[in-house]
C-alpha positions as CSV (number, residue, x, y, z in Angstrom):
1,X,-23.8,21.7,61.0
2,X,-26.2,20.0,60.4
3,X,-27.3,21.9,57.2
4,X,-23.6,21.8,56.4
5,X,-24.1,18.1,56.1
6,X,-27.5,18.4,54.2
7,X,-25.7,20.8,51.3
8,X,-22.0,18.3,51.3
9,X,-25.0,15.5,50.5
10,X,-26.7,17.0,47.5
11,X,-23.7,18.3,45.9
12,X,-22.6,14.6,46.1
13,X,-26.0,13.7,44.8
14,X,-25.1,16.0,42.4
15,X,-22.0,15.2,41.1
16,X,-22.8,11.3,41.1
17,X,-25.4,12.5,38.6
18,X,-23.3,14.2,36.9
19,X,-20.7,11.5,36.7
20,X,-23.4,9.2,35.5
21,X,-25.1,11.1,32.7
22,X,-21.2,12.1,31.3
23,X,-20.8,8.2,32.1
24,X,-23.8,7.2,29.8
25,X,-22.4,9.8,27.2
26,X,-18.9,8.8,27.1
27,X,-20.3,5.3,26.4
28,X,-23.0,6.0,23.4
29,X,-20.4,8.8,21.9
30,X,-18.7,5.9,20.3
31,X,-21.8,4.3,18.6
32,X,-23.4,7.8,18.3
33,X,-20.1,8.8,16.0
34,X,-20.3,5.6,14.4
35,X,-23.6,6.6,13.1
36,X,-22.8,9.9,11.8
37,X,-19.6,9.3,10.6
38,X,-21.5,6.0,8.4
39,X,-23.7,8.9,7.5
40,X,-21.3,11.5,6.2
41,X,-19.5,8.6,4.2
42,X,-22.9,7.3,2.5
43,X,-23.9,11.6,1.9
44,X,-24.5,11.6,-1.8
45,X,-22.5,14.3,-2.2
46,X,-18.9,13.6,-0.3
47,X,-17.3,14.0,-3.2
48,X,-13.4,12.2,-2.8
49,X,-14.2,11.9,1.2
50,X,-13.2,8.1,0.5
51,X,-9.3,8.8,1.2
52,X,-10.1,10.2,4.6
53,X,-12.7,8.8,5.9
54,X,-11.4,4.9,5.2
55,X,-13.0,2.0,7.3
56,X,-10.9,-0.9,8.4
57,X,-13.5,-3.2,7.9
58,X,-12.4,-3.3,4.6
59,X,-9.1,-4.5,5.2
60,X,-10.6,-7.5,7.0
61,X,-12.4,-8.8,4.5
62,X,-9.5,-11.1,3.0
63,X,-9.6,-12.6,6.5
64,X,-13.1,-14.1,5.4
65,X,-12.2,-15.7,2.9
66,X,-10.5,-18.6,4.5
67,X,-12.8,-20.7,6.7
68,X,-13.5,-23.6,7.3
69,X,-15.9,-24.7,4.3
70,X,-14.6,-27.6,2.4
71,X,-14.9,-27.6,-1.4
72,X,-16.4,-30.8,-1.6
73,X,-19.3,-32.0,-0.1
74,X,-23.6,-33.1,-0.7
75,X,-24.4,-29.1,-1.3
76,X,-21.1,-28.2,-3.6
77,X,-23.2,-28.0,-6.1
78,X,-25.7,-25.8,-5.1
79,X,-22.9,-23.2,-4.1
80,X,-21.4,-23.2,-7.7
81,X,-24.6,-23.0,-9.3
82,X,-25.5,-19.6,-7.3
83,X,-22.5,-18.7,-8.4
84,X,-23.0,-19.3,-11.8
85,X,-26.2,-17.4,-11.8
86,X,-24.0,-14.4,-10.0
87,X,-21.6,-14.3,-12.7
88,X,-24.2,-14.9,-15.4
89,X,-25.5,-11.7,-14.4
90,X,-22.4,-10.1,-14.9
91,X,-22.1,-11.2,-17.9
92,X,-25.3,-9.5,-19.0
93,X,-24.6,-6.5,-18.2
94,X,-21.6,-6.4,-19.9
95,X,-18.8,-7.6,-17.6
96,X,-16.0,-5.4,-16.2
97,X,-13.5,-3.3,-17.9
98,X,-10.0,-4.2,-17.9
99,X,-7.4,-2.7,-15.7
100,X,-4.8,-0.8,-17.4
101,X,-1.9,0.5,-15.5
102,X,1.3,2.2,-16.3
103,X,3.7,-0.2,-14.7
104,X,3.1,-2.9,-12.0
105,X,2.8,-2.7,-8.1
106,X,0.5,-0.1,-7.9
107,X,-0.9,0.7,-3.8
108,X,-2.1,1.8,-1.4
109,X,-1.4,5.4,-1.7
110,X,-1.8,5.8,-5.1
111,X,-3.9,7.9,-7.8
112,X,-5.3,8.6,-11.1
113,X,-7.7,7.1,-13.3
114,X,-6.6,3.3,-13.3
115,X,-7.7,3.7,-10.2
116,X,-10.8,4.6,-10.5
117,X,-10.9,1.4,-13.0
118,X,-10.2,-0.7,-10.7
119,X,-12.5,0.5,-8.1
120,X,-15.6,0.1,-10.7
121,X,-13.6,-3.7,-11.0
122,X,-13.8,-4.3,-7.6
123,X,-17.2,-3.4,-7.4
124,X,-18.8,-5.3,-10.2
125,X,-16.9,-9.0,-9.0
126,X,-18.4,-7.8,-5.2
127,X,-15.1,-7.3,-3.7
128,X,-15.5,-3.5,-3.3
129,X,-18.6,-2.5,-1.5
130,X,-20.5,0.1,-4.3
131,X,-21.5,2.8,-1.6
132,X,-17.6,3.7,-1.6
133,X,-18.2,5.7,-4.1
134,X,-15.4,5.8,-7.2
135,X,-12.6,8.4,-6.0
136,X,-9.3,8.2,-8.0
137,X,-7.7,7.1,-4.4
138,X,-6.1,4.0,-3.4
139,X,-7.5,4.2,-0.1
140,X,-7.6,1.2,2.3
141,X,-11.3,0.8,0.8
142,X,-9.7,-0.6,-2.3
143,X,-6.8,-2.1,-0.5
144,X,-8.7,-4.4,1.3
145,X,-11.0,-5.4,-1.9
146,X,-7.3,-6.3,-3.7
147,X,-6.6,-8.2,-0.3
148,X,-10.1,-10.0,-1.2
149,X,-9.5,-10.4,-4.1
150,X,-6.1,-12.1,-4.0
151,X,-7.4,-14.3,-1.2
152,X,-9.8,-15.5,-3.8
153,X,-7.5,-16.1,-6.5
154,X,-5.1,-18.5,-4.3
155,X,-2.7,-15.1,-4.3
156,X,-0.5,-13.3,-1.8
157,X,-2.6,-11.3,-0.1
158,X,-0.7,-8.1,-0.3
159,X,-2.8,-5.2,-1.8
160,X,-0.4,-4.7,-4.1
161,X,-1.3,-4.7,-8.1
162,X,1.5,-7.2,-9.4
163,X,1.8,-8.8,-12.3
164,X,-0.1,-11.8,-11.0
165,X,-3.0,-10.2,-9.8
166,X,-3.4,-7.7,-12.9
167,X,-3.3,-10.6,-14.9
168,X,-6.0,-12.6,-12.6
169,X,-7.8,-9.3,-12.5
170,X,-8.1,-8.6,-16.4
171,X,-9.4,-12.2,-17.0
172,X,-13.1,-11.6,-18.7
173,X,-16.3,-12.5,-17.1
174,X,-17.5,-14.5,-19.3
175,X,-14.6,-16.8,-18.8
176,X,-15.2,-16.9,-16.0
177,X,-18.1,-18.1,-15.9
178,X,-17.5,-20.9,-18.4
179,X,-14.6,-22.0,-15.8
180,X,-17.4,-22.4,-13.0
181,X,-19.2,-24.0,-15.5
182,X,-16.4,-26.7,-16.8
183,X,-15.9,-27.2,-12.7
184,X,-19.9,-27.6,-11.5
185,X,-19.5,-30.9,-13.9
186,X,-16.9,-31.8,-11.8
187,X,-18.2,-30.6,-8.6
188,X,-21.5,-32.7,-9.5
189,X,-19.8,-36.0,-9.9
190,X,-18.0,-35.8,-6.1
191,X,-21.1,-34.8,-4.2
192,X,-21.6,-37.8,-2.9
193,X,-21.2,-39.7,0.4
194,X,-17.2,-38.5,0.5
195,X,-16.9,-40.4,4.1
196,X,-17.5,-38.8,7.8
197,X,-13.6,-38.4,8.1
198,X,-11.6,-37.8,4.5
199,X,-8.8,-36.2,3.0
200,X,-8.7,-33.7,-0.5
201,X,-6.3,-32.7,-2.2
202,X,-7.1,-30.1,-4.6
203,X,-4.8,-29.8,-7.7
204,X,-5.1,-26.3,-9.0
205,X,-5.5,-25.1,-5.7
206,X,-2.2,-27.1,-4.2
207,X,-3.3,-27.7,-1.3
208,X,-4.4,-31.0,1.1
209,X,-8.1,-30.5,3.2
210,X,-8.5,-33.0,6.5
211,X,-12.6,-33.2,6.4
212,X,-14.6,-34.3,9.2
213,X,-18.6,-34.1,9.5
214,X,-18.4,-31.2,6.7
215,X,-15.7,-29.3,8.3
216,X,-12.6,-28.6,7.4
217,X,-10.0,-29.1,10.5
218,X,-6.7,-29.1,8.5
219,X,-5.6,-26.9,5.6
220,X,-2.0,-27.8,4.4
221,X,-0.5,-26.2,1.6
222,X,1.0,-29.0,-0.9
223,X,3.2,-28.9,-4.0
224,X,1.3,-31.4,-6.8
225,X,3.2,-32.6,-10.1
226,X,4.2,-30.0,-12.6
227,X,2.6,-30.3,-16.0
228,X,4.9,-32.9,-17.9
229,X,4.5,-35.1,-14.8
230,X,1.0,-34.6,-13.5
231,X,-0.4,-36.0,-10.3
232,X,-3.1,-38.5,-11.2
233,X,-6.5,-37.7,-10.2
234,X,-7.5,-40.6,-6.7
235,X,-10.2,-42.1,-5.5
236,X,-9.2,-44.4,-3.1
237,X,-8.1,-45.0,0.8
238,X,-4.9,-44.0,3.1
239,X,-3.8,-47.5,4.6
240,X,-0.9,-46.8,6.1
241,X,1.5,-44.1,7.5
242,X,5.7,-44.6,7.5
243,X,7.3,-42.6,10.0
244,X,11.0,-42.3,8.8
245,X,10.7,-44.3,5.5
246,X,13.3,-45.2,3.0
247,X,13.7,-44.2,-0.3
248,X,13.9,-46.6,-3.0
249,X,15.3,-44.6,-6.7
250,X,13.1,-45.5,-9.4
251,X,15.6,-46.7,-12.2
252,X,14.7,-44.0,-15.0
253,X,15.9,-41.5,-11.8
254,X,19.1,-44.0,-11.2
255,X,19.9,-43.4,-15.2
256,X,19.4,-40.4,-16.0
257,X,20.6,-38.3,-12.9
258,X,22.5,-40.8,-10.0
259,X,24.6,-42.2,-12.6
260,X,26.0,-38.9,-14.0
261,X,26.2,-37.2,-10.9
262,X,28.3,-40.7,-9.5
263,X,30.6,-40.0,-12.1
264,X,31.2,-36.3,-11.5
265,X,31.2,-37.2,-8.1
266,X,31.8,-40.3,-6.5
267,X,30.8,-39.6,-3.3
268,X,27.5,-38.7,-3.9
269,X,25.7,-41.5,-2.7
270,X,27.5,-41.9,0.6
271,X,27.1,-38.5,1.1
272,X,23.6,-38.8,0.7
273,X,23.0,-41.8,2.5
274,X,22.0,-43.8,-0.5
275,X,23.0,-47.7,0.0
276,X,22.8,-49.8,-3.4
277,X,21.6,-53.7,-2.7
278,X,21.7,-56.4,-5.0
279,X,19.0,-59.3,-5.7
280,X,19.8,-60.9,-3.0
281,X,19.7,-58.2,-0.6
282,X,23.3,-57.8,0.3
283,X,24.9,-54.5,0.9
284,X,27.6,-53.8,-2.3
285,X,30.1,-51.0,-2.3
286,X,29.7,-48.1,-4.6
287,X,33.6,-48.4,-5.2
288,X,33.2,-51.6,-6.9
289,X,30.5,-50.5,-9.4
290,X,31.9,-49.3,-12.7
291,X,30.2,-45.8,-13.7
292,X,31.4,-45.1,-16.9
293,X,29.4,-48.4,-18.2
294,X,27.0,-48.1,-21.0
295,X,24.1,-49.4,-18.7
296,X,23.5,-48.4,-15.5
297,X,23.8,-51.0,-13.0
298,X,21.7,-53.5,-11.7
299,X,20.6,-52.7,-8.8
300,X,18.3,-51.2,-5.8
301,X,19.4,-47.9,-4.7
302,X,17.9,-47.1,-0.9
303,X,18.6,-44.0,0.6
304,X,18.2,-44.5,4.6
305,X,15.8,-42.5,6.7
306,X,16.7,-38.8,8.2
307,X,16.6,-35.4,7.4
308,X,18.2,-35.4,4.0
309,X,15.6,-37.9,3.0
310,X,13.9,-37.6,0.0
311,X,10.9,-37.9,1.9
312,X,12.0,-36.7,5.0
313,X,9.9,-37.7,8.2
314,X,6.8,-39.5,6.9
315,X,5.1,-40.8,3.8
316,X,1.4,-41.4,3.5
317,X,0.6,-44.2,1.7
318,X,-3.0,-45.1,-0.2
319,X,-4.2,-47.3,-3.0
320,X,-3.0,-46.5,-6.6
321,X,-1.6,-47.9,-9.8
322,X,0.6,-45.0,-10.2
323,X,3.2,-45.2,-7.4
324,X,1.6,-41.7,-5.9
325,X,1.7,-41.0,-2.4
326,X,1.9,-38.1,0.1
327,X,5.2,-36.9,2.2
328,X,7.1,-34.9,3.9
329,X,10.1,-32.8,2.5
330,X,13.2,-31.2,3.2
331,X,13.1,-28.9,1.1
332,X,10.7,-26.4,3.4
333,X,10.8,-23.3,1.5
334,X,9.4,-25.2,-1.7
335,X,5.8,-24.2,0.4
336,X,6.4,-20.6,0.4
337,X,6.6,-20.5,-3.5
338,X,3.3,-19.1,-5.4
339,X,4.0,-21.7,-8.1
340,X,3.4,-25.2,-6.1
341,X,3.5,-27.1,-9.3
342,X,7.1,-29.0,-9.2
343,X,6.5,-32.2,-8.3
344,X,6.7,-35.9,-10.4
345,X,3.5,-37.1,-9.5
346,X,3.9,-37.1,-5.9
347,X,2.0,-34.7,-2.9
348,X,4.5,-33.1,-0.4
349,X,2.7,-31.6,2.3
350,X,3.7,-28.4,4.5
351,X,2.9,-29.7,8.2
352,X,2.3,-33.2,7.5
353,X,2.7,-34.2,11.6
354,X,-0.2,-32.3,11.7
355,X,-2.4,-34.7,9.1
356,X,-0.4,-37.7,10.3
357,X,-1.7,-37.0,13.8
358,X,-5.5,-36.6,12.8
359,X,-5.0,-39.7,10.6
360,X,-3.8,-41.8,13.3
361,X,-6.1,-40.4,15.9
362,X,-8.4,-43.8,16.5
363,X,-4.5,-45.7,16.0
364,X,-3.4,-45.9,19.3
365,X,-1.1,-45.3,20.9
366,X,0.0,-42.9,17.8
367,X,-0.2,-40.1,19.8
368,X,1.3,-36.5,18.5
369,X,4.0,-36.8,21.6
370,X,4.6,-41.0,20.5
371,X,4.9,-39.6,16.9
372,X,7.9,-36.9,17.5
373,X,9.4,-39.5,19.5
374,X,10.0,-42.2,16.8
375,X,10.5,-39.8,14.3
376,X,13.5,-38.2,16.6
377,X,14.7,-42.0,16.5
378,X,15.3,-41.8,12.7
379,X,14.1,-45.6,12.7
380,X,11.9,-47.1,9.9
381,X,8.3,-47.3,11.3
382,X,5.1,-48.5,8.9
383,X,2.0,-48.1,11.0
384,X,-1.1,-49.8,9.5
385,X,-4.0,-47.3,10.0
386,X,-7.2,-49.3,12.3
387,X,-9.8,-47.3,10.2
388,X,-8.7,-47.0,6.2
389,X,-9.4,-42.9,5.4
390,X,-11.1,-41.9,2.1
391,X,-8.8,-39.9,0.1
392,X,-9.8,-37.8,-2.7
393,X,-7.7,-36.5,-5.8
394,X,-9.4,-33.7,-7.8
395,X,-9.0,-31.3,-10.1
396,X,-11.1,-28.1,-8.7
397,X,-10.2,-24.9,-10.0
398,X,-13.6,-22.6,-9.3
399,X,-15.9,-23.5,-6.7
400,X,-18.3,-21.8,-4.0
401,X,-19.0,-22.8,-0.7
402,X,-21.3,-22.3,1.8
403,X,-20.0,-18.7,2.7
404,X,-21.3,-17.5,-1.0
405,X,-17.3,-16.6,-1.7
406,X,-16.6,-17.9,-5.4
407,X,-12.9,-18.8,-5.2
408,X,-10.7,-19.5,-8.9
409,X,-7.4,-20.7,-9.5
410,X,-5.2,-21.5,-12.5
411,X,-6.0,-23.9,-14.7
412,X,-2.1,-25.7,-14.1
413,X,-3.0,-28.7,-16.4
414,X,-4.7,-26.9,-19.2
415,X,-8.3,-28.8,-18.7
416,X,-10.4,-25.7,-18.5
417,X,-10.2,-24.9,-22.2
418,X,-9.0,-21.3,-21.6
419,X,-5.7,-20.1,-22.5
420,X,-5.8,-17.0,-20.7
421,X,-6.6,-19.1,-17.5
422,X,-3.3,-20.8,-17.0
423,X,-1.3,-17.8,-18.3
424,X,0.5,-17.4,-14.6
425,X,1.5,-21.0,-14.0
426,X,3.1,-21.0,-17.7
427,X,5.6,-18.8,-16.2
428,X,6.2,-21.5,-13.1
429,X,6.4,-24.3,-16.0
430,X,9.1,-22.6,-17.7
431,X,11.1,-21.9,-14.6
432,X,10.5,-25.7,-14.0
433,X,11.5,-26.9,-17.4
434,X,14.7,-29.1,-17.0
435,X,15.0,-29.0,-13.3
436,X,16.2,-32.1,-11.4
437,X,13.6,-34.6,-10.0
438,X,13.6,-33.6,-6.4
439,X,10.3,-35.2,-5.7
440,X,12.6,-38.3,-5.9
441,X,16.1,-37.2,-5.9
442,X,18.4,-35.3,-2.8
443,X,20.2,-32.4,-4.3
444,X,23.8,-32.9,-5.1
């Protein structure tokens, strides 16, 4: 028995051994594989291995590209200029070629030589790792470097070769470099002390950054003023926050689109909640105004708080000569365009209870729960901020930051001195041209 229980001991001796050493194995296979397979795929002579042996890590890389590094701060200008000196070298050595394809929308998936182009692309601008070596396959390698790529254009990040991307894609180095160039001035002259707590909102870029101790804790994307109506470059404080404003028409929007749509339609403004006031402030009837005169008439046309507001839940308001401020919209889908360039001046920002919450943080008792609750009320509210915030109106469109990612966009207003950098938003300007004022006017 008792050698019966000796022998049962070792062979569990043995088989906890056993169980252990397959235990250690199954857990440095992975890391072992890793290793050969990075081996095999860096093996000088794979050949067109790259479409089976693809690495995910690659599709990531978009991912990086958004954090939270603000353009603007004391080293901007040290970013830019290392990526100056990238792109100078570039330059140098001759560039990259241009991209030719047969026909847009070209993927994952596909083949042939443009590929191949693209790849050596990719590789020169550092969006493609050069050990992937330069197969004719659109393998997720070179999807993920088009993901990167479109992430640093401001682009849908896709992987797919449109129209916009060729175009951003074909642009030559040395243009871009005299864009970062043309934006390091500007960069230069906003490095200073910006405030602990601001807000920036970058043009080009459409879009609104909530800064605080050199971090970036909001990102909203914005629509800014179209080209024949730009918004004005800001230096100056937000005071004040209106939950459920009104919306006063400017009288060059009264004349030249309430008046005709009042007489196609003279229900317009009641349907819109528009009220018309006279100099004294009393209420008149829009039944008792003659349309059809030559002039349009004297007086103030307020459209009352709620969802078809022009304006919607909130405007932002801060210091300016121009009559600019920042607001909310109904018009939601506006935010999902690639062409955020439709507004008269004025900054309507996706999310703005978000901002409106970190602006009124140290404004008690302006909670986020208090804010939802007034705005549900659909009563008027102006709440005067206890702390002013800095507020910052640029015109960025190239910049670095401190991840070493050199991000461009399009030159919307034309300051850049490059035609070839505002070729895509020429297309969103002609789309524009002629359409209705909704920065200040509810559709009919």
């Amino acid at each position: 028995m008792s050698n019966k229980i000796e022998c049962d001991l070792i062979s569990r001796r043995k088989l906890l051994r056993s169980a252990l050493t397959l235990g250690a194995a199954g857990l440095a296979a992975p890391a072992l594989a890793q290793d050969a397979l990075q081996d095999m795929i860096a093996a000088p002579r794979r050949g067109a291995w790259d479409d089976q042996f693809d690495a995910n890590a690659a599709a990531r890389t978009a991912v990086n590209v958004i954090s939270n590094n603000p353009v603007l701060g004391p080293n901007s200008p040290a970013y830019i200029q290392q990526a100056i000196a990238q792109y100078q070298g570039i330059v140098a050595n001759g560039g990259w070629p241009t991209v030719q394809v047969q026909q847009y929308g070209m993927r994952i998936g596909a083949s042939g030589p443009a590929v191949q182009q693209l790849r050596q692309r990719l590789m020169i601008s550092g969006d493609l790792p050069r050990n992937v070596g330069m197969s004719d396959s659109f393998d997720s390698y070179v999807d993920g470097a088009v993901k990167r790529f479109q992430a640093r254009h401001g682009l849908p990040v896709d992987g797919v070769l449109g129209e916009f991307t060729l175009k951003a894609m074909n642009i030559p180095a040395q243009t871009r470099l005299m864009q970062l160039q043309t934006n390091l001035v500007r960069v230069q002259s906003m490095s200073g002390d910006l405030g602990v707590r601001h807000v920036m909102v970058n043009i080009p870029a459409a879009s609104v950054e909530a800064v605080e101790n050199e971090r970036v804790v909001l990102r909203n994307t914005a629509v800014v003023g179209r080209i024949e109506r730009q918004t004005h470059l800001v230096n100056s404080k937000i005071y004040e926050v209106i939950l459920n404003p009104y919306w006063t028409a400017p009288r060059s929007i009264v004349e030249k689109d309430i008046v005709p749509l009042m007489r196609k339609d003279p229900t317009y403004l009641t349907r819109n909640n528009i009220r018309l006031f006279d100099g004294k402030g009393q209420e008149v009837a829009p039944e008792t105004v003659d349309w059809n005169a030559p002039k349009a008439p004297n007086l103030m046309f307020r459209q009352d708080p709620g969802k078809i507001n022009a304006m919607a839940s909130t405007k932002i308001n801060f210091y300016n000569k121009n009559g600019e401020y920042m607001h909310d919209t109904p018009q939601q889908g506006l935010f999902n365009k690639l062409m955020r360039f439709e507004s008269s001046g004025c900054v309507r920002v996706q999310n703005v209870r978000d901002l409106v919450t970190w602006l009124l943080r140290d404004t008690p008792p302006w909670s986020r729960q208090e804010i939802e609750r007034v705005i549900a009320s659909r009563q008027n509210n102006p709440i005067k901020l206890a702390q002013e915030v800095p507020v910052y109106f640029v015109y960025i469109s190239s910049w670095s930051a401190k991840d070493g990612v050199v991000q461009f966009r399009d030159d919307i207003y034309q300051m850049d001195g490059a035609q070839e950098l505002a070729l895509q938003t020429k297309t969103g300007v002609e789309q524009n041209a002629g359409a209705i004022d909704d920065d200040f006017l509810p559709r009919n």
